[in-house]
C-alpha positions in Angstrom: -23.6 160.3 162.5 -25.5 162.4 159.5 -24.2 165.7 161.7 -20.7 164.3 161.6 -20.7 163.5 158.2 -21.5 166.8 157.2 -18.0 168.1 158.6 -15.8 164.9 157.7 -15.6 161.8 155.3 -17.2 158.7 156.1 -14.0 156.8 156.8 -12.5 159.7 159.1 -16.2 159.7 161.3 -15.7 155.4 161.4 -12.5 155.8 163.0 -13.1 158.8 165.0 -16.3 157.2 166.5 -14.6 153.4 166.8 -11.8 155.1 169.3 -14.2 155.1 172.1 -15.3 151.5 171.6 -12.0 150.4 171.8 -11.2 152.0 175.4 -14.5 151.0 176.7 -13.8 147.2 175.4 -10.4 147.5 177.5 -11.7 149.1 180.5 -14.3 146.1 180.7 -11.5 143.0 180.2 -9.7 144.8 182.3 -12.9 144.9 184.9 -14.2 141.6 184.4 -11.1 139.3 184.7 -12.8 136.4 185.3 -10.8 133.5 183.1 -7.9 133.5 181.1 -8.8 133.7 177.1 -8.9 130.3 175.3 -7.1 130.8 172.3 -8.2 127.5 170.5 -11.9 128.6 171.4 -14.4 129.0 168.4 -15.8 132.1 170.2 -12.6 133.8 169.3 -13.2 133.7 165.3 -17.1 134.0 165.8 -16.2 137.3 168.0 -13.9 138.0 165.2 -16.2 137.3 162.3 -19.1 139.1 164.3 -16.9 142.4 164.7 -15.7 142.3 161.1 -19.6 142.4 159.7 -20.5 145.1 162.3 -17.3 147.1 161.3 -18.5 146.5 157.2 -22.2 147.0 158.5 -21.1 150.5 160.2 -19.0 152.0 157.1 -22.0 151.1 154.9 -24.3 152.8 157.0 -22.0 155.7 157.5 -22.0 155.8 153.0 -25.8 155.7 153.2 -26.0 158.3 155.4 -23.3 160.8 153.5 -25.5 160.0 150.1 -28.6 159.9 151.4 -31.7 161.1 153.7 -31.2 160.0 157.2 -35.2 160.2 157.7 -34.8 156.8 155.3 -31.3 155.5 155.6 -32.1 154.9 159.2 -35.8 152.9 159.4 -34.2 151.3 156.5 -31.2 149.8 158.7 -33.8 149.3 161.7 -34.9 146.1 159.3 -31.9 144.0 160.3 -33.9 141.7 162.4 -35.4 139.8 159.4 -31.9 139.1 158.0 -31.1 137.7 161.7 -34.6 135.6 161.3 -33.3 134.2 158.0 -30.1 133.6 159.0 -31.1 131.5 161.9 -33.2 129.6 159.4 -30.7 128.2 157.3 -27.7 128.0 159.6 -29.2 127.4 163.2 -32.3 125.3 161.4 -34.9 127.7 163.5 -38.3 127.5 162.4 -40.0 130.9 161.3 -43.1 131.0 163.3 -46.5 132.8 161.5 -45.9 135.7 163.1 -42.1 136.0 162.5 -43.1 135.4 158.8 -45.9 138.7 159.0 -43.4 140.3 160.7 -41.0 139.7 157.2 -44.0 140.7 154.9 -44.9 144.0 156.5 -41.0 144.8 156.8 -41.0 144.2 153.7 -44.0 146.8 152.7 -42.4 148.9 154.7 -39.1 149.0 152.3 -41.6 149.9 149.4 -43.2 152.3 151.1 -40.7 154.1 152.5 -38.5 154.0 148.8 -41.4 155.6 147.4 -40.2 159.4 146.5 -42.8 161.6 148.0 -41.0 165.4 147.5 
């Protein structure tokens, strides 16, 4: 992505590298027939709601990447596991085990360490 953006805007390399995705998610409906789609199903707007937030989540990594250093922009986005771990917490009512919560701690050290401007 960094090598695209050098070349193009962020919003022309979202689009340009979505096309694919989109032809790939055909092909495979169009391979795995296996039940009609349920158009009163709750998976429909949870599918939804979960592409909207990866689309946002993609453009906002694709900004971070045109403004800044892709040797920190990217372990930086690796860290989306502990927003999954707190999520599940409040909505699913998971319990954070110790080891889920040192996970957390040393993610979080490992923001502050990697923010730390070392030129």
């Amino acid at each position: 992505m960094k090598m695209a953006l050098k070349y193009a805007e962020w919003h022309q390399v979202f689009l340009f590298s979505s096309i694919p995705g989109i032809f790939i998610a055909i092909a495979m409906f169009l391979t795995f027939k296996t039940s009609k789609i349920e158009t009163n199903s709750p998976a429909i707007y949870y599918s939804i709601l979960a592409g909207v937030l990866g689309a946002l989540g993609t453009i906002a990594f694709n900004i971070a990447l045109k403004s800044g250093k892709a040797s920190i922009i990217v372990p930086l986005t690796s860290l989306y596991p502990i927003i999954t771990i707190i999520i599940a917490k409040i909505f699913l009512r998971e319990q954070i085990t110790s080891l889920q919560g040192l996970g957390i701690l040393l993610a979080i050290i490992s923001i502050f360490l990697l923010s730390i401007n070392m030129e």
